[in-house]
Structures are given as C-alpha cells and as structure tokens.
C-alpha positions in Angstrom: -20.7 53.8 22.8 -20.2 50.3 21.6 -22.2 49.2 18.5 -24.1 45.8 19.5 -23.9 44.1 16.2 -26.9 42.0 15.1 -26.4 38.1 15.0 -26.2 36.5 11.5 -29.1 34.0 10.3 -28.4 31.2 10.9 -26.5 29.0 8.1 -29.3 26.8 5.9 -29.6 23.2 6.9 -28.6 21.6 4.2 -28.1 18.0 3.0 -24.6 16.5 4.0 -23.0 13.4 3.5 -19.6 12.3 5.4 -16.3 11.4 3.7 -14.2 10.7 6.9 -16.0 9.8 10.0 -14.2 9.3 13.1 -10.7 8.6 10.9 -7.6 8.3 13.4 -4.6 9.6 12.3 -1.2 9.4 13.6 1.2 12.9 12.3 4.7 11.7 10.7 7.3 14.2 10.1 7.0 16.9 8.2 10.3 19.2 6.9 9.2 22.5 8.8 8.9 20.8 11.8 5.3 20.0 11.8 3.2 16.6 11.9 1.2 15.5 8.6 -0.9 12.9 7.9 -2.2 12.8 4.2 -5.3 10.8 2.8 -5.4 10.5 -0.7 -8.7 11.0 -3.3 -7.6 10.3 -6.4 -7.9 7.3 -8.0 -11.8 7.1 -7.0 -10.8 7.0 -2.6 -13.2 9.8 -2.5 -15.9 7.9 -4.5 -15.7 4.9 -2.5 -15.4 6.5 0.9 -19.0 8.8 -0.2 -20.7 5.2 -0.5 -18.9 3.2 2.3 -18.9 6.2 4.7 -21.4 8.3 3.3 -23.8 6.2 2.1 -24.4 7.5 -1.3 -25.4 5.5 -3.8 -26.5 8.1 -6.0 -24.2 7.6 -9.6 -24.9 10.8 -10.5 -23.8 12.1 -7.1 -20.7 9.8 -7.2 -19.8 11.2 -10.9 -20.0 14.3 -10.2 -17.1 13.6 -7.3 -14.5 12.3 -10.2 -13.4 15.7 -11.3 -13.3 19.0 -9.8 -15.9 20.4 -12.2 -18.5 18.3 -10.6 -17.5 18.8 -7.3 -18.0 22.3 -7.6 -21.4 21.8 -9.2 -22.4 19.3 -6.2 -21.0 20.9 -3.2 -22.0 23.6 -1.1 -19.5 23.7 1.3 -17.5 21.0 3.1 -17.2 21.0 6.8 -14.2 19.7 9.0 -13.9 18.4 12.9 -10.7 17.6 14.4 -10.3 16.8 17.8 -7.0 15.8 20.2 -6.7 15.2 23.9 -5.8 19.0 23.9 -7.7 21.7 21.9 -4.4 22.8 19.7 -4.4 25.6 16.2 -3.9 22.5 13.4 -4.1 23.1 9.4 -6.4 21.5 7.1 -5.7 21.0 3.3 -8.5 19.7 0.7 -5.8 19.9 -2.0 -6.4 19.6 -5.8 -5.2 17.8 -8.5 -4.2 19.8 -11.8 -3.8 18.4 -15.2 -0.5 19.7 -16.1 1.0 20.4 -12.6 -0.4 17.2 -10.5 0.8 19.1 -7.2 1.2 22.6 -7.9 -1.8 23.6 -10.3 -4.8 23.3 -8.7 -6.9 24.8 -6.2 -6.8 24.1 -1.9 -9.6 24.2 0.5 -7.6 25.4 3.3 -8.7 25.9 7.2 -6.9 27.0 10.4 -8.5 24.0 13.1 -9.0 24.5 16.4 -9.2 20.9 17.6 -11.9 20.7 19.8 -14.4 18.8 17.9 -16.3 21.6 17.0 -16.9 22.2 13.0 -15.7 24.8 10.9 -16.8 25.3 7.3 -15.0 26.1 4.4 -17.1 27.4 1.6 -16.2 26.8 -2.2 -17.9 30.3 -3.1 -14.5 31.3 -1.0 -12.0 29.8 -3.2 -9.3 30.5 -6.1 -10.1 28.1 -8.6 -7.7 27.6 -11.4 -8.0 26.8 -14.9 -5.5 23.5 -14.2 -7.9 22.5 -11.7 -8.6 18.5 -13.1 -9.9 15.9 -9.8 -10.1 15.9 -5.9 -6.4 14.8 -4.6 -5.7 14.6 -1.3 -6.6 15.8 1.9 -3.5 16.7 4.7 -4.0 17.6 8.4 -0.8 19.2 9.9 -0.5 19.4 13.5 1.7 21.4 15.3 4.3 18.5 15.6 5.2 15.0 15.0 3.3 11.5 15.9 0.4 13.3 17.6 -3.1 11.3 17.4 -5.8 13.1 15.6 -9.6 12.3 14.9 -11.2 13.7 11.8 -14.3 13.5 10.2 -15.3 15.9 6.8 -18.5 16.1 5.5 -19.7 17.4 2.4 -22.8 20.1 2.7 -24.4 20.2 -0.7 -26.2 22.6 -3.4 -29.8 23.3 -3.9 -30.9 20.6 -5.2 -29.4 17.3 -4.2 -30.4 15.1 -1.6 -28.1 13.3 0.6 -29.0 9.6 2.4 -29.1 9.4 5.9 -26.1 8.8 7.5 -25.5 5.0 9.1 -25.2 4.6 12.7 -23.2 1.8 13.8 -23.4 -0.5 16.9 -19.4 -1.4 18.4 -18.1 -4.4 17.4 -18.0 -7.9 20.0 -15.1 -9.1 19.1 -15.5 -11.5 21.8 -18.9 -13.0 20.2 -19.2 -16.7 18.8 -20.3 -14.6 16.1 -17.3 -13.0 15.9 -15.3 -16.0 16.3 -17.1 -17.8 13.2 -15.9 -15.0 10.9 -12.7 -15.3 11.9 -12.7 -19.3 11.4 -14.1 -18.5 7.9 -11.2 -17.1 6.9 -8.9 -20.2 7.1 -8.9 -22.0 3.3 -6.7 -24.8 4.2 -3.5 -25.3 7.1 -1.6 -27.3 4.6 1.2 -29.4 5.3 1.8 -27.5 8.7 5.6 -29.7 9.3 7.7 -26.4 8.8 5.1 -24.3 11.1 5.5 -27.0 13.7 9.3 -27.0 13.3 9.3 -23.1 14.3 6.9 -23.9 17.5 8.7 -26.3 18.9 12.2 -24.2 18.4 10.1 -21.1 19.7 8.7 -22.6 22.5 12.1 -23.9 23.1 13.7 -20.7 23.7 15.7 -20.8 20.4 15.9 -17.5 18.3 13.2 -17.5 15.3 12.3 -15.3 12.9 8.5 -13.7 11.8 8.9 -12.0 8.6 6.3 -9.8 6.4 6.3 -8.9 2.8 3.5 -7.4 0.9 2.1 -4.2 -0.6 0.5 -0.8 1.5 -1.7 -3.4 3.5 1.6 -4.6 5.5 3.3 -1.4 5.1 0.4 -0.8 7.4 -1.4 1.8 6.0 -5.0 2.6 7.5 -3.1 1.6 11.0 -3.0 4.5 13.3 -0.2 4.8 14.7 0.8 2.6 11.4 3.6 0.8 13.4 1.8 -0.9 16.5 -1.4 -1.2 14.8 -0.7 -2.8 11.9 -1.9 -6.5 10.9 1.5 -7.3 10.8 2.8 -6.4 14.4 -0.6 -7.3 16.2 -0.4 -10.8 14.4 3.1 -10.6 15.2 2.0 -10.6 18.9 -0.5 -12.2 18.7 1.5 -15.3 18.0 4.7 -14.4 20.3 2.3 -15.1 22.9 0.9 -18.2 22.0 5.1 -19.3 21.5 6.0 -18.3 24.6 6.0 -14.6 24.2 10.0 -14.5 25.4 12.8 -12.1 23.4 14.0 -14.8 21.3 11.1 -13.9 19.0 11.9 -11.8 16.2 9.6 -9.7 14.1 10.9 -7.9 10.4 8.2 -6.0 8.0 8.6 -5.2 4.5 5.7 -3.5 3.5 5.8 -1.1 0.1 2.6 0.7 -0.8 1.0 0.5 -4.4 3.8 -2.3 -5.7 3.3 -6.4 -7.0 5.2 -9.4 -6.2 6.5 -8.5 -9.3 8.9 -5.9 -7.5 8.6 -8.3 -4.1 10.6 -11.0 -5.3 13.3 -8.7 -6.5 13.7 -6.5 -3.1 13.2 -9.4 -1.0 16.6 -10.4 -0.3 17.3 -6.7 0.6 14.1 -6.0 2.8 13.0 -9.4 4.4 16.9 -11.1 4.1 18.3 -7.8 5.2 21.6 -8.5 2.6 22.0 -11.8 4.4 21.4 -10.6 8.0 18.2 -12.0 8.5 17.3 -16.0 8.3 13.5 -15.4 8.7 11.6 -18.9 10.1 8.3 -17.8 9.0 7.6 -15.4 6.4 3.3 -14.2 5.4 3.1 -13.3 1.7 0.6 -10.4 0.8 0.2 -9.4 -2.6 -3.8 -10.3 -3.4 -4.7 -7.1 -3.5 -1.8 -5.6 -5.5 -0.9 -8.0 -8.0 -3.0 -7.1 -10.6 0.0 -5.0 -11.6 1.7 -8.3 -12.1 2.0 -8.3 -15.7 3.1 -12.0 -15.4 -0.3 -13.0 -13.9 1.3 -15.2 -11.4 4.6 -16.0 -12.1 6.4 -13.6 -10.2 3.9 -14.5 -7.0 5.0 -18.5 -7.8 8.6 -17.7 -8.1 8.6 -15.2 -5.1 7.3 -18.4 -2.9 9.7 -20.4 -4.3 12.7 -18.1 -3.6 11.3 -18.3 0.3 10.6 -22.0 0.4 14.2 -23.0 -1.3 15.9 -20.8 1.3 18.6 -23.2 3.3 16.9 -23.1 6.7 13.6 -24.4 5.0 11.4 -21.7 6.3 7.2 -21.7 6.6 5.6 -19.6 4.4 1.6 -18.6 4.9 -0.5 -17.0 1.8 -2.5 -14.1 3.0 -4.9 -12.5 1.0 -6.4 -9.3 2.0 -9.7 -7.6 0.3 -10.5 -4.3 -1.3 -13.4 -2.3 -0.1 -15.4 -3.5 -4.0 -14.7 -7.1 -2.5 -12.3 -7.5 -4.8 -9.2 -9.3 -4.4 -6.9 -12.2 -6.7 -7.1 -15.4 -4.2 -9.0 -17.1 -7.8 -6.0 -16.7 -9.6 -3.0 -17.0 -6.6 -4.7 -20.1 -4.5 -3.4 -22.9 -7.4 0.0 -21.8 -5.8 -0.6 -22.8 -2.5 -2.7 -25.9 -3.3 0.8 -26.9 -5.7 3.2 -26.6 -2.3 0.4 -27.4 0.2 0.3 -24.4 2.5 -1.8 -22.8 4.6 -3.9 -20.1 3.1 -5.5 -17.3 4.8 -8.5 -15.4 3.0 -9.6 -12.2 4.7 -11.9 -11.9 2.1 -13.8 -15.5 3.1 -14.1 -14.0 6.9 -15.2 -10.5 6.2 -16.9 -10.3 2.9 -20.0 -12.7 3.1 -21.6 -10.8 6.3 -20.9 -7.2 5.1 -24.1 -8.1 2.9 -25.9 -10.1 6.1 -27.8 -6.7 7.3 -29.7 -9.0 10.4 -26.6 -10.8 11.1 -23.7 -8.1 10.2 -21.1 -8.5 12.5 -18.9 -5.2 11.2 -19.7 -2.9 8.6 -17.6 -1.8 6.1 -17.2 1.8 7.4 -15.8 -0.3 10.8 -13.4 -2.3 8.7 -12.3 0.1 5.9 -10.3 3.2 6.4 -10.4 4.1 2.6 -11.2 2.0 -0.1 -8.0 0.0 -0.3 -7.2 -0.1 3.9 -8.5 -1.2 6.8 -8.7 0.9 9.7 -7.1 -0.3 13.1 -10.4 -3.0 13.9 -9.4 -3.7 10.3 -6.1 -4.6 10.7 -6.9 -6.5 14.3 -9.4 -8.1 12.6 -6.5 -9.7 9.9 -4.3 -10.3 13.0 -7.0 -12.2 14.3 -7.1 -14.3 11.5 -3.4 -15.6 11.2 -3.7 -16.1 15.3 -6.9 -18.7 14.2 -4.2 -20.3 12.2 -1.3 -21.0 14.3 -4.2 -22.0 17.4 -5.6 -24.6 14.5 -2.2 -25.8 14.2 -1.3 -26.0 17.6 -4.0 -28.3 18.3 -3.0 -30.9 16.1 -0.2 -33.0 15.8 3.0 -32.1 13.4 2.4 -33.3 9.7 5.1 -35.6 8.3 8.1 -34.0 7.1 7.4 -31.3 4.2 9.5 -31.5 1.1 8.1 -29.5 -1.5 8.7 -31.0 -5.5 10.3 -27.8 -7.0 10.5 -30.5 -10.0 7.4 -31.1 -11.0 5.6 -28.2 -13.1 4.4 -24.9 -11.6 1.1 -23.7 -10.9 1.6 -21.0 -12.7 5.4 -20.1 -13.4 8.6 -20.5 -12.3 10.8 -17.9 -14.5 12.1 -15.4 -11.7 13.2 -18.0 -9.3 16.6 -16.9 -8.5 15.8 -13.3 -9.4 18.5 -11.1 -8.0 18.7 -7.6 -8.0 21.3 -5.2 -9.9 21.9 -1.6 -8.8 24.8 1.0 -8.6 25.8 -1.2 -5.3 24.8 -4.9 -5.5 25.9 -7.2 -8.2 27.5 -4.6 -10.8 29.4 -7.7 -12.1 26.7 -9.1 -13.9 27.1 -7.0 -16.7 28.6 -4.2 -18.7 27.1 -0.4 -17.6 27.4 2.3 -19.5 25.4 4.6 -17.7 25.7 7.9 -20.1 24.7 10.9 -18.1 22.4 8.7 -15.7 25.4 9.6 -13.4 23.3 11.0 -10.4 21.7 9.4 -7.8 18.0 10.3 -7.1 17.0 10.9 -3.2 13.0 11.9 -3.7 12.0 8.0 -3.5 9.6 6.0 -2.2 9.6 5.1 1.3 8.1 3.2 4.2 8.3 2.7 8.1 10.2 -0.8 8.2 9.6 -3.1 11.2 8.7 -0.9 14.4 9.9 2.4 12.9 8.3 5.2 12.2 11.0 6.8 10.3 10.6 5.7 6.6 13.4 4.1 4.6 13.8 4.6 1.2 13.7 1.9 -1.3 16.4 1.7 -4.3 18.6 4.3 -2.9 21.5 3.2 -5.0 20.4 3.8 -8.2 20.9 5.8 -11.4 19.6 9.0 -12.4 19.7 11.8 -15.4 19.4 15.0 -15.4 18.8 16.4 -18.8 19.0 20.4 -17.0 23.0 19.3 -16.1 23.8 18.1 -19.7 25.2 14.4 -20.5 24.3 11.7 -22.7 20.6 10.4 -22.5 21.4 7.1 -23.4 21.6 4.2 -20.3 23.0 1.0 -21.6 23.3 -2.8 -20.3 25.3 -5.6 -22.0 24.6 -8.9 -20.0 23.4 -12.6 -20.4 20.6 -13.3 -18.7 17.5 -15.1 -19.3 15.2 -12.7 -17.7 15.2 -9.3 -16.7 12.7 -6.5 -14.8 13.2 -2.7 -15.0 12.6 -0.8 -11.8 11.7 2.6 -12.6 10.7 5.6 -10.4 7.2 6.4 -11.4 6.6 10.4 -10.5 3.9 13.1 -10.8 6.4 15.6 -10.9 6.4 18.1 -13.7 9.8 17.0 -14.6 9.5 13.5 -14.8 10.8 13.1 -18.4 9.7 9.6 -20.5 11.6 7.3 -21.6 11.9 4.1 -24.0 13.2 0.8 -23.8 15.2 -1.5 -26.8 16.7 -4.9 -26.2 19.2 -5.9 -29.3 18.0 -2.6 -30.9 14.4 -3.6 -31.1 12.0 -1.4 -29.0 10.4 -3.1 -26.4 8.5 -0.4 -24.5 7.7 3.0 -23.1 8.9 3.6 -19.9 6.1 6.5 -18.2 6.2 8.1 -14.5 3.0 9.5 -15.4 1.3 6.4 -15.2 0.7 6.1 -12.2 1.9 9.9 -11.4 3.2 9.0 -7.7 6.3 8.6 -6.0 6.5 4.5 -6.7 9.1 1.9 -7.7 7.4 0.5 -11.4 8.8 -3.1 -12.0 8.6 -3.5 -15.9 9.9 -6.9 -17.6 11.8 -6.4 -21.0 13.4 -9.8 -21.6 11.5 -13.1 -20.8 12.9 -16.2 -22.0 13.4 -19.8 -21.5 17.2 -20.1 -22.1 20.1 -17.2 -20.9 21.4 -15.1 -24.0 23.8 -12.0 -24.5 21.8 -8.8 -24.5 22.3 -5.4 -25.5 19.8 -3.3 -23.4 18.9 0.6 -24.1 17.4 3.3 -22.2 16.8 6.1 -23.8 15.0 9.6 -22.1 13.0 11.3 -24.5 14.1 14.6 -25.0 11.8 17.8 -23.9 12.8 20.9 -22.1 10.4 20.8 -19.1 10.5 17.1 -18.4 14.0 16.2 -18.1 14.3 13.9 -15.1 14.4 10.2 -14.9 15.4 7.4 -12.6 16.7 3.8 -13.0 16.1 2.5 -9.4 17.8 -0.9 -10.6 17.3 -4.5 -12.3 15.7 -8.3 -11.6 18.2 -10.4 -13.1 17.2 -13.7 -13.9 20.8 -15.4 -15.4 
C-alpha cells in the first residue's frame, strides 16, 4: 500500500529584496562545452545593484552585503528564476571570494535550474562555509551551450528581523516621446568645429570607403549589452549613423573596447587595436574613457595625448569625446572637457542626458534600474540610449552647413599635457629595436590574458599576447632588464588574482621607483604603470625584479609605452 505523504508547510513569507531583475544574458564559451555568463559582486556591484534594483537604502543592510560574514547574518536564503524560449537543466553559481585563494577558497551557492521561470531556493543553512570565506564574488549561469539568451532575476529572502522596501515597479520606456527626445538633446555639450565630421559625410554619402572607429574601456567593450556584440552603444550608434550616410557597404565599423583599463593603456594599444598595425585608416574615431580614467595616474595627460595621436594622424580624422556615467553619477567630464574645448570638438555627455531626471520622480523618463545593468553598465535600453545620443549629433550636424576648414594648433600649450604623444608600444614582437633586452628567465610567454570580443565578434581576442613572462617553479634569473633612451616610458603589467601571481619591483638607474602588484586589483587586467616621465630623452637602465616566494612565483611583462 502506498504511503500518502503529508504536504510540508508552507515556506514563511519573508522579506526579500532583488539583486537582478529581469537581467538578459547572452552564454559565451565555456572550455567543457557549455555557455557562461558571469556577473561580478565584488568591488561593491552587489551593493549598488541592492539599492538601484532592490531599493535598499538601509546602510546597515548594505554593510552587511560587503563581506560574507554579514551576508550570512542578513540573509535567509536567496532565490533564483531563469527562464529561455525552451524550459532547459541550466547551473547557477553564487560564488565566493576567499582571502588567500580569490577563486578557489571560498564557499558557492550552487543550483541545478530548470528554466521555466519558476523559483528555486537555495538556502545558506545548506552550505559549506569555509574559514577563507572573505566577500560576495560573482555570480555565473551556465547553460547547456554557447550564445543562448537567458533572463535572470535573484532575490535575496532575509532573517528574522530585517525589513526589506518594497520593490519598484516600472512603466516601459517611450522612446519615441518629446520627452524622450529632450534627454537625448541634453546630452550634446558642444558640436565643435564639425569640418572634419562634414569631410567624412560628404565622402560617405559619396560612396567612398570610410572608417567608424571605437576605443574606450568595458562601456565599448560592450559590457551590460546582451548579446554584447549587436547591442552595444558602439554598433547601434554605429548603425545608427550608417543610415543617416547612406547606409551602403562602404561604411566600416572597428571596436576596441578593454574592460577596467585608462587612456593611460589606450593611447599605447591604439595603433594595434583601432590602427590594426597599419591596416586600418579610421575617418572617425569616439573616445570613451570618462568613466575609467580615474586610473589615469597622469590626470589627463595620457587622455590629451591619446587625442592628439588621433587628430595628428595623416588622413586628419574626426574625433568625438564621449563620456559615459556610473550608476553613483559619477563620471570625469570636469576634468577631460578642457581637452575638447582646447581642439574644439564635439563632446557628448551621457551623463547631462540621463542623470538630471533620474532624480525628477513626476517627470522620470527611465529609472536607473532601466538604464543600469550593474553599477558600472548599462543594460541594452542603456546602451541604445548612448547610441541615441551620438545619432543626435551627427543629425545636428547634418543640418547645418560645414565649418571652415579645422586645423588644430598642436603648438600652442595643452590643456592638460602632451608627454605621450608619439607613445609607441614595445613588446617581444613590435619595436625590439628600441632598446637593449635582457629578459633573464622572463623567457615564457603568458596565454591566461585579458580579452575582449573585437568588432562584431564574439570570440575574444587577447590583448598583449606577445609578451614576457617568468616562471620562478621552471628556474632562471628573476631579473628583467631594459637599456634605452627615451623620454617617457609606461609598464604594462598583468594584474592577476591568482594565487601565484608573484610581486614584483621596479628601479630605473638603480633607484627604486615602485612596486609592481597583481593583487591590486586581483583580476585578469593589463595595469599601465609609468616609471620614467621627463621633459628631455635620456639613456636608462630599467630593472624588474620578481620578489622571491615559493607560492607566488608567476609574473608577466605584457610590454612598454615608449615615449623617445
């Protein structure tokens, strides 16, 4: 006789606040064969998405999120939805942070998902905490293969008590509104001489081959864009204005994203990721670095000299300033505009559209939640929404007629610098003959680098694959050294959370300059670090040195900026 078995209670309402809501995501490749999308925590994401999605305003709530001690103490248990156009077995991966290990010591929430938009619960009584256990990392959805289109949304159920806020309901966005329209006009800071935007036009309209080109940080990498290669800023603009030229084939789009990185390490990669090594003469090319140049130790210089290199180019190309916003409304426009008001150009603030009316609540227009994916990204509306904005420009300058001719006075002083002007980069391939190398056991080339989809791909290319690497496990000298003359010159480490990234430390003529850390930032990243700035070209005796330690025995010279 079968045993009818009793029903369970049912599970205790309990307060809940939403950390992802809705989120598209588009799977890239994983090695086993899988699809994985990853959306990172750390670094106070998960902080910023409990107030922007969830509402919370709480700071004791939002502490308590920074480490994993508090989100134990806060959460209850933390309930996931995914749904795809067919109900498919998917894995979901709240992963932890560790202190020692970054990747490998601490805890996962982990749940089979059966996409059907139904919720499933994981509960933290459940888990194997360990003592390396440190802050919330990231969260990864893997699907059962490549580029398929997920929706998440996670919510966090909380402990006796805490109280969560109610959850925002939000009305779709008329992008086809006269207010709409406004907050995309708000956006334009000045068109500048618009000669050399007129030029490319006329020669696009004309049928003549031109050029589109688009260097920046994550932002035109595309991240928050889902899938990140059609719905980025970058190729929606990019359509956006083949259209208004004509829309034929002789319009050519390149984009040269890299996530978490300054014009500091722009103006050194550019000739290999926007000039292609010389196989590229872009007509047009949109600068974005607002949001990521706060890691430009120069405070402006390399963004000056970066616009420079462009504008100095032989075919005189356009360039456009673009400057995106953070989530905390934060962004450097203050501190980069001086360098488009020195060579007159037009200047596109996403910040002036968007920012103003997120705090209008009678006459909000998009929320934050509708623009931001995380707190650094916008979400697909997000990046129309910055698409939209560079359209605005070239319609304002189609209407008028073409300024006189544009000659910009590279003579007279700079805004804010000029030092890296003719910044070219060094590596194990590309201009060895500017100095001596004695590379001492940094005889190994590293393949675990960063890397990002390039133009319409969605495979990633790696950046700085020709570089120089040590391996203190295989033996050799841990000494790296550089004679050259040269004026200027930028380090690019690998930055790495990797338990054997080893440290390093930099002298120039035997004088320590400065430590050379992949824990900083403790992510796969290309660091640009300056150890020589002067105002004439000198001989130099450059030294880098790995600190010795048994675990953490691993470090990477991705190349140089040489300024001769």
């Amino acid at each position: 006789m079968e045993i009818v078995k009793a029903p369970t209670d049912p599970e205790k309402n309990r307060p809940y606040f939403y950390i992802i809501k809705d989120k598209e995501l588009f799977t890239g490749d994983d090695p086993d064969g899988r699809g994985v999308s990853f959306l990172y925590q750390s670094d106070g994401r998960l902080t910023s998405s409990a107030g922007f999605t969830g509402n919370v305003t709480d700071e004791n709530i939002l502490k308590l999120l920074e480490t994993v001690d508090g989100f134990k103490k806060l959460v209850h248990s933390v309930g996931v939805t995914l749904e795809m156009d067919e109900s498919q077995e998917c894995d979901f991966v709240f992963q932890m942070y560790g202190k020692k290990d970054l990747y490998h010591g601490g805890a996962n929430l982990e749940s089979v998902q059966k996409a059907d938009g139904s919720e499933k619960r994981i509960y933290l009584r459940d888990i194997h905490w360990t003592e390396d256990d440190d802050i919330p990392g990231q969260i990864r959805v893997y699907t059962p293969k490549p580029e398929q289109l997920a929706y998440l949304s996670v919510r966090l159920y909380l402990n006796d008590g805490y109280e969560a806020p109610e959850q925002l309901e939000e009305k779709p966005v008329d992008t086809e509104s006269a207010q709409y329209k406004s907050m995309i006009q708000n956006s334009l800071i000045q068109k500048g001489n618009t000669y050399r935007m007129a030029r490319l036009i006329e020669r696009a309209k004309a049928g003549e081959d031109v050029t589109i080109a688009y260097i920046g940080g994550s932002i035109t990498q595309g991240a928050g864009a889902v899938p990140i290669n059609t719905e980025c800023y970058a190729y929606k603009s990019f359509n956006q204005i083949k259209k208004l030229l004509g829309n034929g084939d002789n319009i050519h789009y390149i984009k040269a994203g890299v996530g978490g990185t300054p014009s500091e390490l722009g103006m050194v990669r550019f000739d290999r990721d926007v000039l292609r090594d010389g196989a590229v003469t872009p007509d047009l090319v949109i600068v974005e670095f607002a949001v990521n140049d706060e890691g430009d130790e120069t405070k402006g210089d390399c963004y000056e000299s970066l616009v420079r290199k462009i504008l100095k180019l032989p075919n005189e190309p356009a360039v456009i300033l673009l400057f995106s916003v953070f989530t905390d409304d934060y962004n450097l426009q203050d501190r980069l505009m001086p360098v488009g008001t020195r060579y007159d150009l037009p200047m596109v603030s996403i910040k002036n559209a968007v920012t103003p009316q997120f705090y209008d609540r009678d006459n909000r227009i998009v929320t934050k939640h509708q623009f931001f994916y995380d707190m650094f990204h916008p979400t697909n509306l997000g990046h129309s929404i910055m698409a939209d904005c560079i359209s605005y420009l070239f319609e304002t300058v189609m209407q008028q007629e073409k300024d006189e001719s544009f000659e910009p006075d590279f003579e007279r002083t700079p805004a804010i610098g000029n030092t890296f002007d003719k910044v070219v980069l060094l590596d194990k391939r590309d201009n060895t003959n500017l100095g001596k190398i004695n590379p001492g056991g940094f005889v190994y080339t590293d393949s675990v680098l960063q890397s990002v989809e390039m133009d319409m791909d969605l495979n990633v290319t790696p950046e700085f694959p020709y570089n120089w690497m040590y391996d203190g496990a295989a033996g050799g000298e841990n000494r790296f050294t550089l004679d050259i003359s040269c004026k200027a010159l930028v380090v690019i480490m690998k930055d790495s959370g990797e338990v054997d990234a080893a440290t390093a430390k930099a002298y120039v003529d035997k004088e320590f300059v400065r430590d050379l850390d992949p824990y900083v930032n403790r992510w796969c990243h290309c660091n640009p670090l300056i150890l020589i700035k002067d105002t004439e070209t000198k001989n130099h005796h450059v030294e880098i040195v790995v600190d010795e330690d048994d675990t953490r025995n691993k470090f990477t010279i991705l190349g140089f900026g040489v300024v001769r």
